[in-house]
Structure formats: structure tokens, C-alpha cells
C-alpha positions in Angstrom: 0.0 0.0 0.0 1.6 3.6 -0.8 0.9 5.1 2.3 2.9 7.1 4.2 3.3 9.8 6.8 5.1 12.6 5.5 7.9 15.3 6.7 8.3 18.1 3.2 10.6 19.9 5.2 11.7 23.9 5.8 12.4 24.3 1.8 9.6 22.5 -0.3 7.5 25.7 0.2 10.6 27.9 -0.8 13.8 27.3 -2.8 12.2 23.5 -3.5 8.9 24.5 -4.7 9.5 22.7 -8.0 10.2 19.6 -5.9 7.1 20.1 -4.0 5.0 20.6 -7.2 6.2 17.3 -8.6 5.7 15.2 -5.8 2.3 16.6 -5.5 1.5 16.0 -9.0 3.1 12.2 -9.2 1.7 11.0 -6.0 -1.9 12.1 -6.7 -1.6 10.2 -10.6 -0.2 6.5 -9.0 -2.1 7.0 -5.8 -0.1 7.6 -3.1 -1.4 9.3 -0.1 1.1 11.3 1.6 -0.3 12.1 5.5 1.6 15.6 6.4 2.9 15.5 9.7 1.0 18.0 11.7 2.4 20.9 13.2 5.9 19.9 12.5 9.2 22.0 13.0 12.5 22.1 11.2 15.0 19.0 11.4 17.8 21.3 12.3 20.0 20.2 9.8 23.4 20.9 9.8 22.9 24.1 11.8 21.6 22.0 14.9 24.0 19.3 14.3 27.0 21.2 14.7 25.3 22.7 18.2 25.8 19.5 19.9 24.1 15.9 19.9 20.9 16.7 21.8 19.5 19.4 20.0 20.8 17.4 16.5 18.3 14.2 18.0 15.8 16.1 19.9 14.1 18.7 16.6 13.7 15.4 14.6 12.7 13.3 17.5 9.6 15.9 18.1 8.0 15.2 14.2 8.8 11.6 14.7 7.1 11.4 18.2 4.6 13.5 16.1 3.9 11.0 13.6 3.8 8.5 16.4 1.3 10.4 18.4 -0.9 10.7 15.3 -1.0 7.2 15.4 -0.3 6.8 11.8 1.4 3.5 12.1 3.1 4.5 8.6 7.0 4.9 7.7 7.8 8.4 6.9 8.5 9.7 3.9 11.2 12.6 3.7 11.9 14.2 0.2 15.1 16.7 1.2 18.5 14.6 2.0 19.5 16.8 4.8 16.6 16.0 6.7 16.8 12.3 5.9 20.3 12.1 7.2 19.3 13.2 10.5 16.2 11.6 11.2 17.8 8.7 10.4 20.5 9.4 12.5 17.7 10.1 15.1 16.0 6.2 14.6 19.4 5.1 14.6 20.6 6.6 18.1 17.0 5.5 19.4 17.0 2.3 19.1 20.5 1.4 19.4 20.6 3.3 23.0 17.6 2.7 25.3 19.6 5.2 27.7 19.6 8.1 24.8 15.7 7.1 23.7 14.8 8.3 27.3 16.6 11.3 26.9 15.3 12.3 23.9 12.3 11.6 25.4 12.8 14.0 28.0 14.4 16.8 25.8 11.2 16.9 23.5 8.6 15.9 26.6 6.5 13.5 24.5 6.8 9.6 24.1 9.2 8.6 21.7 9.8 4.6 20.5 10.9 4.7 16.8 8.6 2.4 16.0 8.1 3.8 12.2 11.1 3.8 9.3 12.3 7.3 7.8 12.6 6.8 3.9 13.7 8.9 1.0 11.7 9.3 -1.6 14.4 7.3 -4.0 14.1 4.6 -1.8 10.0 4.9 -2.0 10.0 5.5 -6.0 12.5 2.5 -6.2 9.9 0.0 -4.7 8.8 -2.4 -7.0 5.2 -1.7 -6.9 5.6 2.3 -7.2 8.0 1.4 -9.9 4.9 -0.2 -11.3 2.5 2.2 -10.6 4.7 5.0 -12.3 5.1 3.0 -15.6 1.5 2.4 -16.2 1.1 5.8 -15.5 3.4 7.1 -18.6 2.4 8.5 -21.2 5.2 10.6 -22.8 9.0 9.7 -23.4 12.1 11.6 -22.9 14.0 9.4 -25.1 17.4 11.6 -26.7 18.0 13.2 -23.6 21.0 11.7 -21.5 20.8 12.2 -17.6 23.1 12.1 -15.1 21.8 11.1 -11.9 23.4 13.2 -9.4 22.7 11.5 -5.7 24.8 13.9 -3.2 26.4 12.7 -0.7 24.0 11.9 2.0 21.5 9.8 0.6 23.7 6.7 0.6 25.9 7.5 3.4 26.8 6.4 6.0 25.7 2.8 5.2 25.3 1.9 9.2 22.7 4.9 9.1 20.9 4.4 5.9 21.3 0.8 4.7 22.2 2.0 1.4 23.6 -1.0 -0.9 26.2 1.1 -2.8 27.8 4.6 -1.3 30.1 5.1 -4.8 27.9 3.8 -7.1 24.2 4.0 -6.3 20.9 2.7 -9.0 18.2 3.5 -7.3 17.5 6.9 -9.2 19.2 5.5 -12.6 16.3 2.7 -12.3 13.3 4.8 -11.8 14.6 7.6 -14.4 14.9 4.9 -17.2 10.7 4.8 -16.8 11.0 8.0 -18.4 13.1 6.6 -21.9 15.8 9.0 -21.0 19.5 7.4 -21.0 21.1 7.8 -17.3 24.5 7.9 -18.0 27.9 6.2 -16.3 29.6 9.1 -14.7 32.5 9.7 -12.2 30.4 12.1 -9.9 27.0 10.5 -8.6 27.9 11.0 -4.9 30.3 13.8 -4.8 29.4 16.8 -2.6 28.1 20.1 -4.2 29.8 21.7 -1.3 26.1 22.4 1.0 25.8 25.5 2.7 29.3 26.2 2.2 28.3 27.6 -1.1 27.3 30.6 1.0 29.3 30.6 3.7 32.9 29.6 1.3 32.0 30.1 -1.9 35.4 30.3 -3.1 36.1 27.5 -2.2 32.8 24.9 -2.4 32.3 26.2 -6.3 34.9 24.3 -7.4 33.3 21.3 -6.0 30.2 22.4 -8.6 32.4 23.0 -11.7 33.8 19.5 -11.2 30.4 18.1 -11.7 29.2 19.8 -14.2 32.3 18.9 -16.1 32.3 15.7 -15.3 28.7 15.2 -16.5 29.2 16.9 -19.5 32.4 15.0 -20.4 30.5 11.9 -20.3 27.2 13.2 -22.8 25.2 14.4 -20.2 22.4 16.5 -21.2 20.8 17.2 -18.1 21.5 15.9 -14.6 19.1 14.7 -12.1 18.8 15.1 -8.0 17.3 14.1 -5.4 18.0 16.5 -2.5 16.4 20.2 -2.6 19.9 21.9 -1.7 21.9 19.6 -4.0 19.3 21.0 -6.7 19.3 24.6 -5.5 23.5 25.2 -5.9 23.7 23.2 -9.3 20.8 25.3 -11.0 21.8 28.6 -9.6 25.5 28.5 -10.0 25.8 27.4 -13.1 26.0 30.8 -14.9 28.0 32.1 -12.6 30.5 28.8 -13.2 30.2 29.8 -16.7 31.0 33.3 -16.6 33.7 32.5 -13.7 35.7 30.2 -15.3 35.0 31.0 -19.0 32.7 27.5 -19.5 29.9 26.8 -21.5 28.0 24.3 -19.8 24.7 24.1 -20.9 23.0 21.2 -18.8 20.0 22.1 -16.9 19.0 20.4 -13.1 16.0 18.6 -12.6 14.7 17.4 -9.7 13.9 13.5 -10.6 10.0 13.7 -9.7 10.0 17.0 -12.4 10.8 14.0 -15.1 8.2 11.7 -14.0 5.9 14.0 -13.6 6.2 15.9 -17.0 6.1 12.3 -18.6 2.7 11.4 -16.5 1.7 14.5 -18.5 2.1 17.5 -16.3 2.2 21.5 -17.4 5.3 23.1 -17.0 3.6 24.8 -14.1 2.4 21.7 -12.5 6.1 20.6 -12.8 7.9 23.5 -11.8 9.4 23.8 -14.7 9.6 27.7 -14.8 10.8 27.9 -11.3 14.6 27.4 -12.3 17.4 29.7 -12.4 19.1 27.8 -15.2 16.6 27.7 -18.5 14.6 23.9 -18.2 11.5 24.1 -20.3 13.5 24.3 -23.4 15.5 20.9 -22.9 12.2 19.0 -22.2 10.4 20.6 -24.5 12.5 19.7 -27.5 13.0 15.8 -25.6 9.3 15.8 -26.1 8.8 16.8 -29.5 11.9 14.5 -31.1 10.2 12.0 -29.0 7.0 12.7 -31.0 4.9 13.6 -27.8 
């Protein structure tokens, strides 16, 4: 049953809003119900993570007891990979510790047993039976265009934390974006890091760490790369004319989030996809997939 509780996180009604539009539109086509966590708060992220261990468990450990409380016995669906990385880490400490359960407990003053699973939505999408349920639901082809699936670095890792087969060399999102009849391509860079937040608080030294992608991708025929993770998303599509202009490049790959594709071959709008929402041109590249496709 595609059911789950659901956690969309600070930036789905901000810098994500494509993302959020996509979900939205391929979850209501194959039917799955996605039960917003009431009055959630933010995971914390990094920020909360780097103030110390008990507020980096406790602010996911309150939606979680949340979602518990609701009683609605479902595993939790988390689109941004920031926030999966720590409420995983969260389950993880929870039920490895009893001592640290109790304390989180404490911290966030409501009952806490990690009863429910936190999962991404490449793990969800890679399911066999909402593989299924997005294939039937297909109705236009993005053959000709060459992707490369760009994963980040915290939707694999660490393995203790999310069970990931593969940190280096991950399928999940080459699997479900070969529904769509575009090529993923074999690249060096699927799990390299973007460089995060540090693309505002170091630019000068995290856009490197961009550039390297983008050249990488395009080195190997990419003609668009694919994410998963709303920051990952955010510093590919915005800096890439300023990569261009920096370092005398002409990239010309745009960034998709990997709902956007399924969505816009399950027959969504550009609007309904998000596709005018980018900072790099999009609707071009999958508007002229489309048509050589003959959709």
C-alpha cells in the first residue's frame, strides 16, 4: 500500500517549490497518499548538528514522536537529504541506546519509540510496486535526452545509518529515471558533494566542487543531470552561470529534480512541474526531448 506519513521539510515551500509541485502532482496520478505531519518543526539540519548531539536528535525526534502520536502507524517519507540524514540518524541513536531514547524523550517531553522507518523518496520510487505504478502511468517519453543522476552525498551514506547498498555507485534513481526513456548515463560524480551550505558561507572554495560536476557530466554526454536532494538542486541550477562566466565555460545542462521528469512524462504543465521555477533555462530541454520523441 503507498501510504505514508510525511515530513516536506523547511524548503519545499521555498527554494524547493519545483520539488514540491512534482511530488504533489506524481503522488496524486499512481495514488499515493502522503499524510503531512502535523504541526511539524525544522529537522535542524546541519545548523543543529554542529550545536551539539541533543538538540541534532531532539528537533527530529519531536515530528517523529509527532507521527507516532498521530498514530499513523506509517513509515515516513522525507523528500530533502538533509533531513533524511538526520532523522535517520535520530531512529538510529533510538533504538540502538535505550539510555539516549529516554533522553530524547525527555528533551522533546513526549513519548518517543521509533517504532516507524524514515525513507527517502528514492528509496520509496524504487519500490517495485511504485516502480509499477509509475510506468503504467506514462504517457510521454524523454528518449534523446541523456541524464546524469546526481545523488549527493547523503542519501547513501553512511551505510550503518541508511542501509544503502552502494555509497560510490548508487541505481536507485538511474532505475526509476529509465521509466522515463531518457538514457542515465555512467559518470564519475553520482555521490560527490556540491559543497552544501558552504556555497554561501565559502563560496570560493565549495564552487569548485560544482564545476567538477558539471564537467564531469558533460564530459561523459550528459544533457541534463538529475537530483534528489532540494539543496543539491538549489546550488547546481543557480551556479551554473555564474560557473560559466567564472571560469570561462559553457556548460549548458540544466538540473531537474527526478520527480520533475516523472511528472512531466505522466503528462504535467510546465507549471504543475515546476518547470519555470529554475534559475538555469529547463523548459526548453524538455520541450525539445518531447517533441523528437513525438509527444
Amino acid at each position: 500500500m503507498m501510504k505514508y506519513s510525511y515530513f516536506p521539510g523547511c524548503s519545499l515551500d521555498a527554494t524547493a517549490v519545483t520539488y514540491k509541485r512534482s511530488i504533489s502532482f506524481v503522488a496524486e496520478k499512481i495514488g499515493m497518499e502522503l499524510n503531512e505531519i502535523p504541526d511539524w518543526n525544522c529537522c535542524g539540519a546541519t545548523c543543529a548538528h554542529s550545536r551539539g548531539k541533543w538538540l541534532a536528535l531532539a528537533l527530529p525526534a519531536r515530528n517523529l514522536a509527532l507521527a507516532e502520536r498521530e498514530g499513523l502507524g506509517l513509515d515516513i517519507a522525507v523528500p530533502c537529504a538533509s533531513c533524511y540524514s538526520r532523522m535517520k540518524h535520530t531512529v538510529h541513536a533510538a533504538r540502538k541506546d535505550e539510555a539516549d531514547r529516554k533522553k530524547i524523550e525527555e528533551i522533546i517531553e513526549m513519548p518517543y519509540l521509533a517504532k516507524s522507518d524514515v525513507l527517502s523518496f528514492l528509496e520509496i520510487f524504487a519500490l517495485p510496486e511504485v516502480m509499477k505504478a509509475c510506468k503504467e502511468k506514462m504517457e510521454r517519453s524523454l528518449a534523446s535526452l541523456n541524464v546524469a543522476c546526481y545523488y549527493g552525498c547523503l542519501t547513501a551514506r553512511p551505510r550503518e545509518i541508511t542501509g544503502g547498498i552502494s555509497t560510490e555507485n548508487p541505481m536507485e534513481m538511474d532505475d526509476i529515471i529509465a521509466l522515463t526513456g531518457a538514457k542515465p548515463i555512467e559518470w564519475d560524480f553520482k555521490t560527490e558533494c556540491c559543497g552544501a551550505s558552504h556555497q554561501v558561507d565559502a563560496p570560493e572554495a565549495a564552487l569548485p566542487l560544482i564545476e567538477r560536476i558539471f564537467r564531469n557530466a558533460k564530459a561523459n554526454g550528459a544533457t541534463a543531470i538529475v537530483t534528489a536532494c532540494p539543496l543539491c538542486n538549489l546550488n547546481l541550477d543557480m551556479r551554473e552561470e555564474e560557473i560559466n562566466k567564472k571560469s570561462g565555460t559553457a556548460f549548458d545542462i540544466p538540473v531537474y529534480q527526478f520527480t520533475q521528469l516523472l511528472a512531466v512524462c505522466m503528462g504535467a504543465t510546465a507549471n504543475e512541474a515546476g518547470l519555470h521555477k529554475h534559475f538555469y533555462p529547463a523548459y526548453d530541454r524538455i520541450n525539445d526531448t518531447l517533441r523528437r520523441a513525438g509527444a
